[in-house]
C-alpha positions in Angstrom: 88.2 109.9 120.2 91.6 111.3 120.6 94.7 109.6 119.1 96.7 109.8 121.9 94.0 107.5 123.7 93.2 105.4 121.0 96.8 104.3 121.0 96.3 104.0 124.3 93.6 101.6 124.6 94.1 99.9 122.1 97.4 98.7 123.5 99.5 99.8 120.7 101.9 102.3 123.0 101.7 101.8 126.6 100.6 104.8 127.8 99.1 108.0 126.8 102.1 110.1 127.5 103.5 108.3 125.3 101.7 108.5 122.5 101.7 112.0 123.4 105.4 112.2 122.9 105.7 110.2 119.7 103.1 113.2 118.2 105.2 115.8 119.4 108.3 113.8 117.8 106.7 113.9 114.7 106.6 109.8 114.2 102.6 109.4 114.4 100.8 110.8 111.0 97.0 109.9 110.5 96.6 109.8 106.2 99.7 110.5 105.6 99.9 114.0 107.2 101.5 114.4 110.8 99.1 114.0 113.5 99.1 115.8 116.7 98.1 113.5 119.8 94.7 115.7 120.5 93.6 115.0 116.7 90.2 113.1 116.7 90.4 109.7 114.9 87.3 107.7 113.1 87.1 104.6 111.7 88.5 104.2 108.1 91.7 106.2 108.9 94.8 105.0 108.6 97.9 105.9 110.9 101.4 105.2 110.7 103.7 105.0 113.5 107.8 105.1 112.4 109.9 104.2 115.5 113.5 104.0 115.2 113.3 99.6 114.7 109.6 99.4 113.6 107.6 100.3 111.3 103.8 99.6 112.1 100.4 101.1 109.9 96.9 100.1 110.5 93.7 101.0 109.8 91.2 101.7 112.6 88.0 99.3 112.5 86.0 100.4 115.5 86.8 102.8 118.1 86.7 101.2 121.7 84.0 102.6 124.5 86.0 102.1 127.2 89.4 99.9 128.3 90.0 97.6 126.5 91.9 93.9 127.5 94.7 93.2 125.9 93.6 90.0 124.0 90.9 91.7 122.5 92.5 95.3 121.5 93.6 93.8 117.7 90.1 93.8 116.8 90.0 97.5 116.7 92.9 98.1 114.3 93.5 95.9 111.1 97.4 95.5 110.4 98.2 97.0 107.2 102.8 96.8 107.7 104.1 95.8 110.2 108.2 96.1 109.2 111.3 95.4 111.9 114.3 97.7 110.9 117.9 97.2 111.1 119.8 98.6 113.9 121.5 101.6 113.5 124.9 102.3 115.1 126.1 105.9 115.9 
C-alpha cells in the first residue's frame, strides 16, 4: 500500500493530497529515511511525521483493505510518540 493512502485511511492526515504534500515537504520519513508519498509501506515499519506543533511516530500493525471508520482506524497503527511542541513566533 502506498503511504500517502495509508495516512489516508487510516485517518491520520485528512486527505491524500495531503499527505502527498507533507512527503514532498520532507516531514514524513518511514525508518528513519525520508519517504516519498508513492513509497510502499508494510507492517512492522515505523513512520515519523514532524509538523510544525506535533510530533507523532507509530508503527504500522495491519494495513487496512479498504476505508476505514474513524473509530476503528487506531487499530492499524500502534502510537510509539506522540509530542505537542511549543509555538513558535516569527
Amino acid at each position: 500500500m502506498r503511504l500517502d493512502l495509508f495516512l489516508k485511511r487510516c485517518c491520520i492526515l485528512r486527505r491524500r493530497s495531503e499527505a502527498k504534500r507533507a512527503c514532498d515537504n520532507g516531514i514524513v520519513s518511514v525508518d528513519g529515511h525520508p519517504a516519498k508519498a508513492g513509497r510502499t509501506v508494510q507492517p512492522g515499519q515505523r513512520i515519523e511525521i514532524s509538523f510544525m506543533d506535533r510530533y507523532f511516530a507509530f508503527e504500522i500493525v495491519d494495513l487496512p483493505r479498504g476505508n476505514v471508520a474513524k473509530a476503528s482506524a487506531q487499530t492499524y497503527y500502534h502510537v510509539l510518540r506522540d509530542d505537542v511542541r511549543e509555538a513558535v513566533d516569527f
